[in-house]
C-alpha positions, 0 to 999 in steps of 0.5 A: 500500500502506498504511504499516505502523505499530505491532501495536496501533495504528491501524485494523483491518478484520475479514471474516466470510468467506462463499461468497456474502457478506463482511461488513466491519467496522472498529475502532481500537485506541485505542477498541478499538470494532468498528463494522459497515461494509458487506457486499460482495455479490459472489462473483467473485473479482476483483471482490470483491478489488477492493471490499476493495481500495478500502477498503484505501484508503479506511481505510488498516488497521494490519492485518486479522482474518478470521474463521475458521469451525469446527464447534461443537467446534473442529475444521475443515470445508469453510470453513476451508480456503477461509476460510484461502485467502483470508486468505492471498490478503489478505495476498499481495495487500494484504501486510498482517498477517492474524489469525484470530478464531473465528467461531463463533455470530458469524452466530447472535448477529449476527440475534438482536441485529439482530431484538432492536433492531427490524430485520424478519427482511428488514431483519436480513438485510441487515445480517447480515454486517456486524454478524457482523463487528463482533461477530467483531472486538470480541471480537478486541479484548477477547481481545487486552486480555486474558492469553491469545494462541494463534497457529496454526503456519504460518497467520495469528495465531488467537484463540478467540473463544466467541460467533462461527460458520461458515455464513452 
């Protein structure tokens, strides 16, 4: 297990949770940059678990964010429950603190960025997840540096982000 230090100190690994797909991202408090890591491609849950595992290891995070999908107007559907059971899965299984982002548009703004920058709709699509977690992670930062926090009672902390979204 990782050694716990400091809130706002350290790594943190950010998730933009799909049925299919997880893309990781990773950032450091000291920078507040959020860089695209990798997209675990596997949907059985041990393996899966596994992967995240290895780079618990491997980064040794402060703690994580999970980005949480909504409906456009805030409210929740069929993924945030299974978004939720999740993040709470990391943090049993990894005893961690796990926040919440909103995650709305964050797959939308992801492919556009990727198509902007000269990826083929093929070559986007690879890097998809990955970047959607950076961007869900970078606005994590940027609302932790600003005044206003909102937490959810009984779940991890929430933040809400405007440029994020649910279905990948």
């Amino acid at each position: 297990m990782p050694e716990r230090i400091g809130r706002h100190q350290g790594t943190v690994l950010a998730f933009d949770f799909g049925a299919k797909r997880l893309g990781v991202a990773v950032g450091e408090w000291q920078t507040r940059q959020a860089h695209p890591l990798t997209t675990i491609e596997v949907e059985a849950v041990t393996e899966r678990f596994a992967a995240i595992g290895a780079l618990i290891r491997e980064w040794r995070p402060a703690h994580l964010v999970v980005g949480r999908p909504t409906a456009l107007d805030g409210t929740d559907h069929a993924m945030t429950a299974r978004c939720q059971r999740f993040a709470q899965q990391l943090r049993g299984r990894f005893g961690l603190d796990v926040d919440y982002a909103d995650e709305r548009l964050s797959s939308f703004e992801a492919q556009e960025r990727l198509l902007a920058s000269g990826h083929d709709t093929r070559r986007a699509r690879r890097h998809l997840d990955a970047v959607a977690a950076q961007l869900i992670l970078q606005n994590y930062f940027d609302d932790m540096s600003g005044p206003a926090r909102l937490d959810m009672p009984d779940t991890p902390n929430t933040l809400d982000h405007a440029h994020t979204d649910a279905d990948h």
